[in-house]
C-alpha positions as CSV (number, residue, x, y, z in Angstrom):
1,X,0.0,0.0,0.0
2,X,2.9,2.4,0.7
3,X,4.5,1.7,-2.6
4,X,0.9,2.9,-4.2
5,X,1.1,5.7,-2.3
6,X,4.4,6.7,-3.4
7,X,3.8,6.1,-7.0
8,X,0.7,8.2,-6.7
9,X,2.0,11.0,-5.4
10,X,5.0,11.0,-7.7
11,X,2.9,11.0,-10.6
12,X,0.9,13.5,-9.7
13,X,3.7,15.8,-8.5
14,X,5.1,15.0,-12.3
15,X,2.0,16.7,-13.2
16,X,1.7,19.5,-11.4
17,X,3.9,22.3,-13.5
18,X,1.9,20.9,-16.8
19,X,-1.5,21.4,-15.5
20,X,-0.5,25.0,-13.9
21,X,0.8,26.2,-17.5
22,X,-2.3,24.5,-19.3
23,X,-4.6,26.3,-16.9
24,X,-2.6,29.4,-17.6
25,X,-3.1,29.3,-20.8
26,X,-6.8,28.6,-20.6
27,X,-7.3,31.4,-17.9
28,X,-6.0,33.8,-20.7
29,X,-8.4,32.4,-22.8
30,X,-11.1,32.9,-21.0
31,X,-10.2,36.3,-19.7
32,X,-9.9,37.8,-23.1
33,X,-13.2,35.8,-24.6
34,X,-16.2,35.3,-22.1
35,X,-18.0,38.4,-23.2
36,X,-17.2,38.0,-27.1
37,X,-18.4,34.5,-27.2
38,X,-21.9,35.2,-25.2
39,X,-22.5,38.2,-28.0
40,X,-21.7,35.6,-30.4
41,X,-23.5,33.0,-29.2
42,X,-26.7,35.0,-28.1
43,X,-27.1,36.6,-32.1
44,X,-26.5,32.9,-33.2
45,X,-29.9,32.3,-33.8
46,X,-30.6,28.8,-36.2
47,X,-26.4,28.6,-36.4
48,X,-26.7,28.5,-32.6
49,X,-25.4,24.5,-32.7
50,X,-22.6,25.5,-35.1
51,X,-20.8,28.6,-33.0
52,X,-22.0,26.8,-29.7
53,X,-20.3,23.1,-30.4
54,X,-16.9,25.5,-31.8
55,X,-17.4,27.9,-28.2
56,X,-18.0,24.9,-26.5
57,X,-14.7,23.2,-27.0
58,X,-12.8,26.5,-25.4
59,X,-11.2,25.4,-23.1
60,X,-13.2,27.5,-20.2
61,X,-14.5,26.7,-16.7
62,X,-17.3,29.1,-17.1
63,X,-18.8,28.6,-20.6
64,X,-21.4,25.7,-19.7
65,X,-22.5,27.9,-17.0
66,X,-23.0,31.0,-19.3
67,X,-25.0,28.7,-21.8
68,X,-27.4,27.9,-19.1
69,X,-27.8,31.3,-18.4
70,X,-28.8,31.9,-21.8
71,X,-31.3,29.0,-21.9
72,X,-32.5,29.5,-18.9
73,X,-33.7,33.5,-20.5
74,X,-34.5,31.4,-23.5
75,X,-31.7,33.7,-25.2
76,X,-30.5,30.5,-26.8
77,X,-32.4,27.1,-28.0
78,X,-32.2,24.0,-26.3
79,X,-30.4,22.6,-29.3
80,X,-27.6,25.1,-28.8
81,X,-27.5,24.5,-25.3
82,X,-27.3,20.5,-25.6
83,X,-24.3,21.4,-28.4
84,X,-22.4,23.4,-25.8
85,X,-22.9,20.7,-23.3
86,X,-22.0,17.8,-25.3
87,X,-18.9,19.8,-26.9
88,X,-17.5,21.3,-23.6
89,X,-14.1,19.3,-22.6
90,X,-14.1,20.2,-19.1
91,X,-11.0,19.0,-17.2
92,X,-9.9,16.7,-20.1
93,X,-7.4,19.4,-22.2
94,X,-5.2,19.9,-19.2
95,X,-5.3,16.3,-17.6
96,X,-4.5,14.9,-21.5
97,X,-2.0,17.9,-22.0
98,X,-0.2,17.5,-18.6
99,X,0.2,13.4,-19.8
100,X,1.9,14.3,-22.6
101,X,-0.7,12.7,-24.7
102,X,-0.4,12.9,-28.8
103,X,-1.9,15.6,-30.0
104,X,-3.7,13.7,-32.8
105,X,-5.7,11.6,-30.1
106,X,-6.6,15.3,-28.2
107,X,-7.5,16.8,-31.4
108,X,-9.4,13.4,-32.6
109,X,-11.7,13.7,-29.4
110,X,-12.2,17.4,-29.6
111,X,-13.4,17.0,-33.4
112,X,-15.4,14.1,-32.0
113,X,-16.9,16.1,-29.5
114,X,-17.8,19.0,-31.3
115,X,-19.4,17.8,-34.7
116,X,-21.5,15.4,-32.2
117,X,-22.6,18.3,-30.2
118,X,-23.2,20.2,-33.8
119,X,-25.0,17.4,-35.2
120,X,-27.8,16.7,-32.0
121,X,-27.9,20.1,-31.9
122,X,-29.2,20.9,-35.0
123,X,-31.2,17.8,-34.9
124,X,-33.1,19.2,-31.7
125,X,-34.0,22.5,-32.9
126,X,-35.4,21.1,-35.7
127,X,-37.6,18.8,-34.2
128,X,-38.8,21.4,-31.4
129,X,-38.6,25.1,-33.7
130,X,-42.3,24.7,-34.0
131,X,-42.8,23.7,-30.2
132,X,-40.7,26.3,-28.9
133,X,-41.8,29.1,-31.4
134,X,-45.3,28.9,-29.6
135,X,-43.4,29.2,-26.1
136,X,-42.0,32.8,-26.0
137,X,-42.7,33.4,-22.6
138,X,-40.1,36.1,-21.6
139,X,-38.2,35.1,-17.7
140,X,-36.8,37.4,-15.9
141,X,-33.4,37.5,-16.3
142,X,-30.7,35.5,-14.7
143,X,-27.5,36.6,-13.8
144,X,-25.2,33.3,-12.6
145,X,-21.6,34.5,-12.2
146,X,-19.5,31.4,-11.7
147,X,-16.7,33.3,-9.7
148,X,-19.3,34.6,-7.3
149,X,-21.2,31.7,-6.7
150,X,-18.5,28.9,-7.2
151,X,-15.9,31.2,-5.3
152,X,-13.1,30.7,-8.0
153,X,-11.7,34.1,-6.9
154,X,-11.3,35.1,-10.7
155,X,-11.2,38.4,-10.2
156,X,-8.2,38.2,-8.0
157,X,-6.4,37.9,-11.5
158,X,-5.1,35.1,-14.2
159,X,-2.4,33.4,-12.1
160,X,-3.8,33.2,-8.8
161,X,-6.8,31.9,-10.7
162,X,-5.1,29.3,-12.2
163,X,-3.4,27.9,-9.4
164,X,-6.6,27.5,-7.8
165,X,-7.7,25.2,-10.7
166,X,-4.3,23.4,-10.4
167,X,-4.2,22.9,-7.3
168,X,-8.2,21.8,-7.3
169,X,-7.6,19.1,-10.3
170,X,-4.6,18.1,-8.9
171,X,-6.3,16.9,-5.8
172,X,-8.7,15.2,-8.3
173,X,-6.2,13.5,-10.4
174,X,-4.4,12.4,-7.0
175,X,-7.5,11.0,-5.3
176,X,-8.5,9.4,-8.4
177,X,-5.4,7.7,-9.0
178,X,-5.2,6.8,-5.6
179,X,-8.3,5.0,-6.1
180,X,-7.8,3.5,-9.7
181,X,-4.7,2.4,-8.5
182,X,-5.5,0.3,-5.4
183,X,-8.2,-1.1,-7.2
184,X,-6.0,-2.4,-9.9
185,X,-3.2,-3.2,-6.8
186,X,-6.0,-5.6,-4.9
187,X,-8.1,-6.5,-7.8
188,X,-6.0,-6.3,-10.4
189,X,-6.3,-4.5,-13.6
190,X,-8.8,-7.1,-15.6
191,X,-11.4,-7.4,-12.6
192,X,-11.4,-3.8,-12.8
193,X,-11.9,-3.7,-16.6
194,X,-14.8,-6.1,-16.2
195,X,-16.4,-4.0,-13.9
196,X,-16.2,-0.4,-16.3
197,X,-17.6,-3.4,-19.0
198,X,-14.3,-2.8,-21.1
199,X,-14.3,-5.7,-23.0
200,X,-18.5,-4.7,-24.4
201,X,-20.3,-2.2,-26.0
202,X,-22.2,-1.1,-23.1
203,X,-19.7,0.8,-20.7
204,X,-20.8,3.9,-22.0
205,X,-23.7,3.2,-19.9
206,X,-21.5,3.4,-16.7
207,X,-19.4,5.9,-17.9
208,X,-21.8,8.7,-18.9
209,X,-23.5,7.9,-15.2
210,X,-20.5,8.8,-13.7
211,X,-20.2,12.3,-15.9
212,X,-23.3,13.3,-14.8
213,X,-21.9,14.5,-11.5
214,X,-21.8,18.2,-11.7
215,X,-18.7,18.9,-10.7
216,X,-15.2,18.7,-13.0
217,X,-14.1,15.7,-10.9
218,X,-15.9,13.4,-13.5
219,X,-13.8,14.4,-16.6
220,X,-11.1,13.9,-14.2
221,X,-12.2,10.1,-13.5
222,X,-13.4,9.3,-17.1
223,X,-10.0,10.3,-18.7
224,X,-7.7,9.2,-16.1
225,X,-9.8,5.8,-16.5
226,X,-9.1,6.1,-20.2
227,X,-5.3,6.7,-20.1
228,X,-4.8,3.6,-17.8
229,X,-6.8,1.5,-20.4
230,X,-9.5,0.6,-17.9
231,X,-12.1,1.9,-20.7
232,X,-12.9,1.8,-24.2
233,X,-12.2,4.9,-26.1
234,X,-16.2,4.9,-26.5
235,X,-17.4,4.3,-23.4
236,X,-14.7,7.4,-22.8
237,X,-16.4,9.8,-25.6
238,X,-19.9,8.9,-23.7
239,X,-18.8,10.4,-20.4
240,X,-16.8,13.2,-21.7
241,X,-20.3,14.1,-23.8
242,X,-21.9,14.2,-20.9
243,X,-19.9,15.7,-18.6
244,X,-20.3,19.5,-18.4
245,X,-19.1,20.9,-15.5
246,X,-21.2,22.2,-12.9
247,X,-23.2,23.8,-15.8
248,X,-26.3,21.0,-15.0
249,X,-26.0,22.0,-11.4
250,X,-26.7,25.5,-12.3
251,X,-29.6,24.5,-14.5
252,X,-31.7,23.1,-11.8
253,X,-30.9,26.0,-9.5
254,X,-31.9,29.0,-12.4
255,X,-34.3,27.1,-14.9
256,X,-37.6,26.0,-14.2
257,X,-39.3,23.8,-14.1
258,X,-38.0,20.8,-12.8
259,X,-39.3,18.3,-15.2
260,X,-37.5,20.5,-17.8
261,X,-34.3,19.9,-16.3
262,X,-34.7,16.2,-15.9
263,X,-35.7,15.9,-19.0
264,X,-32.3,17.7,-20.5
265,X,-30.5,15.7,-18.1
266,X,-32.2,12.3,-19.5
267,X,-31.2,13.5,-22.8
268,X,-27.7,14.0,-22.5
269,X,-27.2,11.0,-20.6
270,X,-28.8,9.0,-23.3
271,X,-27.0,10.7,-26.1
272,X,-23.9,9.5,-24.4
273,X,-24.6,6.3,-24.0
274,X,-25.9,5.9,-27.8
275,X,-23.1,7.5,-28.9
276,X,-20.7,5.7,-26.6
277,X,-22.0,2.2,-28.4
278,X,-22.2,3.7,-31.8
279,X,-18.4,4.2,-31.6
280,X,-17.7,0.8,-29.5
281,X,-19.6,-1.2,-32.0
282,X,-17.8,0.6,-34.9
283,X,-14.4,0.1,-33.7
284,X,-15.2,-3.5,-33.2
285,X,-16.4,-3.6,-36.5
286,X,-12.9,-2.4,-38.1
């Protein structure tokens, strides 16, 4: 046990000055785009899916939360909103980044994600334009500031912003390994591989379960699953649809009603899944 204590925290300290520099990077990012991309994305109108799957895949702790804010307003449709869900990478960039992982895989699953969240977006509005159009209720409006209520302190500046989020993921990465790794020490890695449903088409089905925590602690758990081959690369694109952040835990505190929410939240959890197989069952197929 002492050894798999050791080895975790090497490997996460091995991490640390990669995730701090990623995070840097997408604290700039955000910093310099957040009120650009809600413009953007709030004149969208029927290209909402296209600029929100693009948006979506910024890098930015904040952007899934914005989106809701702009559903919950009905600024945006909920095909736009599902695209910027399903698009959003979450934790994943910096975790991949700090592993040194090739950038063909990162950009493969970022392409993946986005013309997905493009496609189911477009796909929604089409099938609910008519619905919706007789639904023009105005809300009052909603103003969710993810510094203020999540207490990210990102107004203190860039850096000590991002050292927050590094420090944050790396506690993540460190539990999760932790975890992952006694598992595979007492278990062993094919038990555990059994138990994700590796070696079928249906782990998606665990997977996007787990992403549906609203927290970024699930990206964290679905790639770091991923890199230690304890998952298929499908089941991995389920969760990390998915996955968006805390953005679902602001949708049930500023949208209403409830059965609206669940119902979004049943959707993306079975677009994942679907998807998930979809990919599983083609890369068997090959």
């Amino acid at each position: 046990m002492l050894d798999v204590l050791l080895d975790t925290l090497i490997d996460g300290l091995k991490l640390l000055p990669f995730l701090f520099v990623a995070f840097l990077i997408i604290e700039l990012i955000e910093h310099k785009l957040s009120n650009k991309n809600k413009k953007v994305i709030s004149n969208a109108g029927k290209f909402g899916p296209i600029l929100g799957g693009l948006l979506g895949a910024i890098p930015q702790c904040g952007f899934s939360v914005m989106a809701t804010n702009l559903y919950a307003t009905r600024i945006i449709t909920l095909g736009t909103l599902i695209s910027i869900y399903l698009s959003t990478s979450d934790e994943m960039l910096p975790i991949m980044l700090s592993h040194k992982t090739e950038g063909t895989l990162i950009l493969k699953i970022l392409l993946t994600k986005v013309i997905i969240g493009m496609l189911y977006g477009f796909i929604i509005d089409l099938v609910l334009r008519k619905k919706e159009s007789n639904k023009t209720k105005k809300k009052e409006k909603i103003n969710y500031n993810l510094c203020e209520e999540e207490h990210c302190h990102c107004e203190h500046g860039i850096v000590k912003s991002a050292i927050k989020h590094t420090l944050t993921t790396l506690l993540f990465i460190l539990a999760t390994t932790l975890i992952l790794n006694t598992l595979m020490e007492v278990f062993g890695e094919e038990l555990l591989s059994k138990i994700l449903l590796k070696n079928s088409v249906f782990g998606s089905f665990i997977t996007t379960l787990i992403a549906l925590i609203p927290n970024c602690g699930s990206s964290v758990v679905i790639t770091e699953l991923y890199l230690k081959n304890a998952i298929t690369y499908g089941s991995m694109i389920g969760g990390l649809l998915t996955g968006s952040g805390v953005g679902l835990l602001v949708l049930f505190r500023v949208n209403k009603p409830l059965k609206d929410n669940i119902k979004i939240v049943t959707l993306i959890y079975s677009l994942g899944v679907i998807t998930g197989i979809i990919i599983d069952i083609i890369l068997m197929l090959k």
